[in-house]
C-alpha angles and dihedrals in degrees: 000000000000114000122216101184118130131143119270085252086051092048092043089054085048094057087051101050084052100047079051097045115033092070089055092045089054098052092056089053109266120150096203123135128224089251092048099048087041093058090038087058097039093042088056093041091055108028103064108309106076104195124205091248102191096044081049093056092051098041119125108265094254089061097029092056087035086070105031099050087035088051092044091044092044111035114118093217090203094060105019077230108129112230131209090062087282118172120192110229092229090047113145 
């Protein structure tokens, strides 16, 4: 079963990488929602693949979008577990 539980700090640096990310990800043609990319992120965070949210959320936009479009392409929904041997950048 997927855990969603972050602290209150954790799930205020997710918003944040969303609101940065999900314009991007629909101008190269994803078809995500807020809600879906925020558990994708949240799911990873706290199911095995800690990221280092903060430095996430300031990254440049080559290694910010690497990890946000390679967490969203590559996420198992059923585990929260990514899949294809990804590695967020910003990875703990």
């Amino acid at each position: 079963m997927v855990s969603f539980h972050v602290s209150k700090e954790d799930a205020a640096l997710i918003a944040d990488i969303v609101a940065r990310a999900l314009p991007r990800l629909h101008r190269a043609g994803a078809s995500t929602t807020m809600q879906e990319l925020s558990m994708d992120i949240t799911a990873v965070h706290d199911n095995g693949m800690p990221l280092r949210l903060f430095e996430l959320a300031v990254a440049h936009d080559f290694d910010f979008m690497h990890d946000v479009a390679g967490i969203h392409a590559n996420i198992d929904r059923r585990t929260g577990h990514l899949r294809n041997c990804f590695v967020p950048r910003c990875a703990r």
